[in-house]
C-alpha positions in Angstrom: 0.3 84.9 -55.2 3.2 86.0 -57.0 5.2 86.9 -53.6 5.0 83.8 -52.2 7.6 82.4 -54.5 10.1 84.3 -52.4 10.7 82.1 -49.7 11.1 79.2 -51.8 14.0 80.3 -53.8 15.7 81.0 -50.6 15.4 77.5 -49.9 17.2 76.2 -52.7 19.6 78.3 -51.9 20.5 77.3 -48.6 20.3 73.4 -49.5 22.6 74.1 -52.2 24.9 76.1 -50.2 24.7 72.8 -48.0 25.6 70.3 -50.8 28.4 72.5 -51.9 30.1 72.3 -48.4 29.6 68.3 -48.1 30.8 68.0 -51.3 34.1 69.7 -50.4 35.1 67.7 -47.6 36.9 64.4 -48.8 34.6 61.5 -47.1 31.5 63.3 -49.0 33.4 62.5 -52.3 33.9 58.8 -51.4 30.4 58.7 -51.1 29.6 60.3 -54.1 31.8 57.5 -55.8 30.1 54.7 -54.4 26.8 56.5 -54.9 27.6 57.3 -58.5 28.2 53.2 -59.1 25.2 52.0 -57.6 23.4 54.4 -59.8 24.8 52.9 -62.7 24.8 49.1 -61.4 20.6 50.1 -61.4 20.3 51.5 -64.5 21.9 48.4 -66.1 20.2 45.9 -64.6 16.7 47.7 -65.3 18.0 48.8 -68.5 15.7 46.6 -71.3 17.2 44.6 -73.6 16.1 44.5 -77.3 14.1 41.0 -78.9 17.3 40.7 -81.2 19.8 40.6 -78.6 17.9 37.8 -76.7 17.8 35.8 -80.1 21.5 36.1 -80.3 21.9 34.8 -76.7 19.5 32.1 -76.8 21.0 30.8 -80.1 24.8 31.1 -78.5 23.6 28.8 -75.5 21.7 26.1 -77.7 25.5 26.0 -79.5 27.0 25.5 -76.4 24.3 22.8 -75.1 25.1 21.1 -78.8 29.0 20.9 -78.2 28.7 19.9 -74.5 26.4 16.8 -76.0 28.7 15.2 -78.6 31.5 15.4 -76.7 29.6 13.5 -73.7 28.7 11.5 -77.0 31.8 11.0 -78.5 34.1 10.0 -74.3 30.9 7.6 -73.4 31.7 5.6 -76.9 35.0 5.7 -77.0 34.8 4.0 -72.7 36.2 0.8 -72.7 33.1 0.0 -71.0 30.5 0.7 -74.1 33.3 -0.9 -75.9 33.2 -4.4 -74.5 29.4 -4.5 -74.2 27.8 -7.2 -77.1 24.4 -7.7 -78.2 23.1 -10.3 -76.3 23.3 -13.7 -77.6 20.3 -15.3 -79.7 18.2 -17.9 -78.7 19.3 -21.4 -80.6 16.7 -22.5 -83.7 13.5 -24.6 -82.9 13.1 -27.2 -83.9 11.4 -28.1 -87.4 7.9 -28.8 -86.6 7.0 -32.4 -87.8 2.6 -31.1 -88.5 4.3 -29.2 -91.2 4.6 -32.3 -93.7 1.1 -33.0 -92.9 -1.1 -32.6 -96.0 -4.6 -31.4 -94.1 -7.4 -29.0 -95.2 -10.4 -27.9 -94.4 -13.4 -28.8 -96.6 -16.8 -27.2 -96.7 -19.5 -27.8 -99.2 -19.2 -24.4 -101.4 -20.0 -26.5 -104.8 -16.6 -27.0 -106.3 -15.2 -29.5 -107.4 -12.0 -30.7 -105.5 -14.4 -29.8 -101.8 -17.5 -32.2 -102.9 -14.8 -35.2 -104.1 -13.2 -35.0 -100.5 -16.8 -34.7 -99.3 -17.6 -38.1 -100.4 -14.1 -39.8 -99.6 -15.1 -38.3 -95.8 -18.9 -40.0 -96.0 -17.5 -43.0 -97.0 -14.7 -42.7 -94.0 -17.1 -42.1 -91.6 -19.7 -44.7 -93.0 -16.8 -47.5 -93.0 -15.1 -46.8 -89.3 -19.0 -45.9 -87.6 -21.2 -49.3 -88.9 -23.4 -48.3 -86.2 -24.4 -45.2 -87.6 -27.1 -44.4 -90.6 -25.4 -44.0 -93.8 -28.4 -41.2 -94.4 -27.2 -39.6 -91.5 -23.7 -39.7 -92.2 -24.3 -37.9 -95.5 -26.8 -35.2 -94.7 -24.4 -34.0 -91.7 -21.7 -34.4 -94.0 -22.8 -32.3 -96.4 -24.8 -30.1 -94.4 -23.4 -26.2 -95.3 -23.1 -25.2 -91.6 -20.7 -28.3 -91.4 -17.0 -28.3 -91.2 -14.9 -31.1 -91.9 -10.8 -31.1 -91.3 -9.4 -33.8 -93.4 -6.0 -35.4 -93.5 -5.1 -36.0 -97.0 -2.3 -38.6 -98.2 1.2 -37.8 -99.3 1.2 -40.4 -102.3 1.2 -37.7 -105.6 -0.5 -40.8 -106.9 -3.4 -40.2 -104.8 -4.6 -37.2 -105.3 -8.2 -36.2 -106.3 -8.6 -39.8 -105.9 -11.6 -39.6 -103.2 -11.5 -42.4 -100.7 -7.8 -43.4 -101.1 -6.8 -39.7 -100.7 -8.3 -39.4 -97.2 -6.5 -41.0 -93.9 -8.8 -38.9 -91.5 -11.4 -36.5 -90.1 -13.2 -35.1 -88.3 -16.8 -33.6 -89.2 -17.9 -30.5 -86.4 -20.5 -27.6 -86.7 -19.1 -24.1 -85.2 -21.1 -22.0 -83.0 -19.5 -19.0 -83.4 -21.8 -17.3 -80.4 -21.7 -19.6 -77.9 -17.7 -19.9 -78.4 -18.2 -24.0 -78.7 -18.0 -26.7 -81.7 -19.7 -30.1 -81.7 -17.8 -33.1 -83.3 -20.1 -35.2 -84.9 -18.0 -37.8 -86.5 -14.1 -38.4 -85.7 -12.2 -41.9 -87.8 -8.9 -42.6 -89.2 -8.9 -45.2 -91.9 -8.3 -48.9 -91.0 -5.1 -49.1 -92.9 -3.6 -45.8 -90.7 -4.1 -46.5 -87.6 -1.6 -47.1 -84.6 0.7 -44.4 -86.8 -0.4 -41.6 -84.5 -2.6 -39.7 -87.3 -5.1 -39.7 -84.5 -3.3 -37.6 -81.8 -2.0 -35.7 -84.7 -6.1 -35.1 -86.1 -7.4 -33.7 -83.2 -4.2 -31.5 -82.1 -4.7 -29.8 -85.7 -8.4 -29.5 -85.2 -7.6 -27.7 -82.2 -5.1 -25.0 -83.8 -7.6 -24.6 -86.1 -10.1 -23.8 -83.5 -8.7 -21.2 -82.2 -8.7 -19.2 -85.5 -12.4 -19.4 -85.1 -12.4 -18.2 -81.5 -14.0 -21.7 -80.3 -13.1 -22.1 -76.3 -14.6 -25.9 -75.8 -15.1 -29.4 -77.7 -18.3 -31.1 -76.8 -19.3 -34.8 -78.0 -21.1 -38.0 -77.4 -18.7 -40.9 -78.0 -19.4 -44.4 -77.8 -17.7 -46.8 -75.8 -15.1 -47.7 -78.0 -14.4 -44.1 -78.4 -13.9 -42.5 -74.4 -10.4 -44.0 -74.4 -9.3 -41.7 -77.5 -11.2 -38.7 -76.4 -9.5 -38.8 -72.6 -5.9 -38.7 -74.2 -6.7 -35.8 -76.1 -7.6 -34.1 -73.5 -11.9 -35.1 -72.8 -13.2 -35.2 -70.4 -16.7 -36.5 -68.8 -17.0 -33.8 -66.4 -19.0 -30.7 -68.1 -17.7 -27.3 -67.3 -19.2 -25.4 -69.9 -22.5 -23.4 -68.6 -25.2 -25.9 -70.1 -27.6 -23.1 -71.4 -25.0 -22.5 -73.5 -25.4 -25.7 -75.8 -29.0 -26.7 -74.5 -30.9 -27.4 -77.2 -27.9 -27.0 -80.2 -26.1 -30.3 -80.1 -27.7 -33.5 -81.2 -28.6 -36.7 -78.6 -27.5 -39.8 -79.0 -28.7 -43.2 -77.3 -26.2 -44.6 -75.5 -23.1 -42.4 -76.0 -21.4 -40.1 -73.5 -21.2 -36.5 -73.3 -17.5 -35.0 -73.2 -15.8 -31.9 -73.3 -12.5 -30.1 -74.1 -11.3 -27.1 -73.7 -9.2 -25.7 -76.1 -6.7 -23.0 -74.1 -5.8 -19.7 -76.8 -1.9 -19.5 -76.1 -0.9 -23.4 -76.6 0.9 -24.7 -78.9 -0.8 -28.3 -79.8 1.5 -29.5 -82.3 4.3 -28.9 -79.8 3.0 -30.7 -76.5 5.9 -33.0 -76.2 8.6 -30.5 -76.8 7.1 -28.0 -73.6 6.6 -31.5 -71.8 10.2 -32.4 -72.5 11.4 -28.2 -71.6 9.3 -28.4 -68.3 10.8 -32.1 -67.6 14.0 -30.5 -67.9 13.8 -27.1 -65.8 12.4 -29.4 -62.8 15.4 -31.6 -62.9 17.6 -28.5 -63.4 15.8 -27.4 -59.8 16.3 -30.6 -58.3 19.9 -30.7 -59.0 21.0 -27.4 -57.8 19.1 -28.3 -54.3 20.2 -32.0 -54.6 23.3 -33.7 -53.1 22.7 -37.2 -54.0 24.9 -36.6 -56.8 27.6 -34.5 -54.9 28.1 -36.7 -52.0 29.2 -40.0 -52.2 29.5 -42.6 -49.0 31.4 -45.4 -47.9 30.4 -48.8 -49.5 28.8 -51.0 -46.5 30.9 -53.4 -44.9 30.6 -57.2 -45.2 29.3 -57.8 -41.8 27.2 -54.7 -41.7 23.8 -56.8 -41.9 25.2 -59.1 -38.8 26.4 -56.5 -36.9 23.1 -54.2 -37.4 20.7 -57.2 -37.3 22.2 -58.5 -34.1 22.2 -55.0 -32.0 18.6 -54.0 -33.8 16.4 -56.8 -33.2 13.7 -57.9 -35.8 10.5 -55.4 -35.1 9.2 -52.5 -36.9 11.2 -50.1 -35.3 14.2 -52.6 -35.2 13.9 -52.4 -39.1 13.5 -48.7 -39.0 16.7 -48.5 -36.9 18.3 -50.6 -39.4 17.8 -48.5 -42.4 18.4 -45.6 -40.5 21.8 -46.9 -39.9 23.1 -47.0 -43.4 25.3 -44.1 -44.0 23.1 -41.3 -46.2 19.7 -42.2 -44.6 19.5 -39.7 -42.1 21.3 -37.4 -44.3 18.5 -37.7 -46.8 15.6 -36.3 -44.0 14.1 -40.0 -43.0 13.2 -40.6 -39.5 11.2 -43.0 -37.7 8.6 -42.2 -37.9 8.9 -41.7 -41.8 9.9 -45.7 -42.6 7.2 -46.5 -40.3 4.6 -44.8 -42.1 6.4 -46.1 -45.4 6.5 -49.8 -44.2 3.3 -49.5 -42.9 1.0 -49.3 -46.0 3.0 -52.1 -47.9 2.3 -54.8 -44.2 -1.5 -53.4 -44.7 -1.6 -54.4 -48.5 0.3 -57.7 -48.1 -2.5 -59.1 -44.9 -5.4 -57.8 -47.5 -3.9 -60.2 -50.4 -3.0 -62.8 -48.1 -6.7 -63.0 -46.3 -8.3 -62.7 -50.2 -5.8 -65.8 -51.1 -7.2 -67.5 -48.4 -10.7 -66.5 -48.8 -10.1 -67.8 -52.5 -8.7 -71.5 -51.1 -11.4 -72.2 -48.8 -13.9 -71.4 -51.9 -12.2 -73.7 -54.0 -12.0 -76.5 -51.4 -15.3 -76.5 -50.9 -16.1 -76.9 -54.3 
């Protein structure tokens, strides 16, 4: 064992001997050079770098991502552009809302004072304006606890807590907060306030009011005298409301008719006519932009025109239709032919009708 270390050493002696002559010949020592950098070049990059010197370059670039930010800050508002920009502008005021100055509540029979004085001023309403119906009934539904009533009250300080003269109107409805529906019982303005409008502007309050009670439809029977009302408020005699859902909760009445409303979440009763008048106003604003009645004006017709038209046209249908077609603007406008025809046509139908009925009507009379 210990002489076969012998060759070894000689070995490393002849590889050395080896090195000794490359490294004496000058390309050897270029190489060593460029050797010698790599080398280093590794042992940087793999050399590992301590937890505070990454702090200290992690903080330097957030510093530098600070600067670059303000001054991109800073150029964008100083840009003419940013500069000229204004808030856009607001929408003019609304209107004041006339329901404001309308004295209303809404009365229930809790026991005071000021709810059972309106109470009876309602009853006695309802009792004058419905002769037809049972005083007894009147009062028992008036002041029924699951009743509501929605009074108007008068203006007049004088008036006040005064009963009957303090009411102009009501209406008297039971809720049913499950089935999403309210019947209206009774519904009267006094004598002495009608034709004002307090009974448009009753039932538009009634239905704001319903919709803080999360009531989707108005049912009723009204009389006769009462379907007119009830269509312009928006009745009507067609049920769409599922009928197991107020089967059996409202009341019958002999001879009345059954109605219904529905009362839509997002509008705005006591503004109808100003989104009537808005809508009136964007269609026109459509109509003129596609319009050219008002951008093109013709010639006033000549003198003869009739006489020169009339005696080239003839006196037919489509003579006539030729006729109107010739005034300047007519064809313009889209008519044809065929289009006056159908026009004329229906107006000659209507006129034979009344003239056979008048003479219908004559021989009937003569031979009386």
């Amino acid at each position: 064992m210990a002489g076969a270390g012998r060759p070894k050493k000689r070995k490393l002696a002849a590889a050395d001997d080896v090195a000794k002559r490359k490294a004496s010949s000058p390309a050897a020592d270029s190489e060593a050079a460029t050797a010698a950098a790599d080398n280093d070049a590794t042992e940087e990059d793999c050399h590992l770098r301590s937890p505070a010197e990454l702090k200290s370059d992690y903080d330097d670039f957030d510093d530098e991502v600070a600067a670059t930010t303000t001054a991109d800050d800073a150029a964008s508002s100083s840009s003419p552009k940013a500069s000229s920009s204004s808030p856009p502008p607001k929408p003019p005021p609304r209107p004041p809302n006339p329901y404001d100055s309308i004295r209303r509540a809404i009365v229930v029979n809790d026991g005071k004072r000021t709810n059972l004085i309106r109470l009876v001023g309602l009853k006695s309403l309802f009792a004058k304006q419905l002769p037809k119906m049972p005083k007894e009934y009147i009062a028992r539904l008036v002041f029924d606890r699951r009743h509501k009533s929605l009074a108007l009250l008068s203006s007049d300080p004088d008036k006040r807590d005064c009963g009957d003269d303090e009411i102009i109107g009501g209406i008297c409805y039971r809720a049913y907060p499950d089935m999403r529906f309210a019947e209206i019982a009774f519904c009267a303005v006094s004598a002495s306030q009608q034709v004002k409008g307090y009974g448009t502007k009753l039932m538009n309050l009634f239905k704001m009011h319903a919709v803080t009670e999360g009531i989707e439809y108005f049912i009723t029977y009204a009389d006769n005298y009462a379907i007119g009302y009830f269509k312009k408020q928006g009745f009507t005699k067609a049920v769409q409301m599922p009928r197991g859902r107020y089967q059996g909760l409202i009341k019958d009445y002999d001879g009345g008719t059954i109605m219904e409303c529905y009362v839509h979440p997002s509008i705005d009763f006591t503004r109808v006519p100003e989104m009537v008048a808005a809508q009136r106003e964007f269609v026109l604003e459509r109509i003129r932009a596609t319009s050219k009645s008002d951008k093109v004006v013709y010639p006033p017709l000549p003198p003869d025109f009739a006489e020169t038209v009339g005696a080239s046209t003839g006196r037919g249908p489509n003579q006539m239709a030729e006729r109107a077609l010739a005034i300047p603007g007519v064809i313009e406008a889209g008519w044809t032919t065929a289009d006056l025809l159908c026009a004329t046509r229906g107006t000659k139908d209507s006129d034979q009708k009344k003239h056979q009925l008048k003479s219908e009507l004559m021989s009937l009379v003569n031979k009386v």
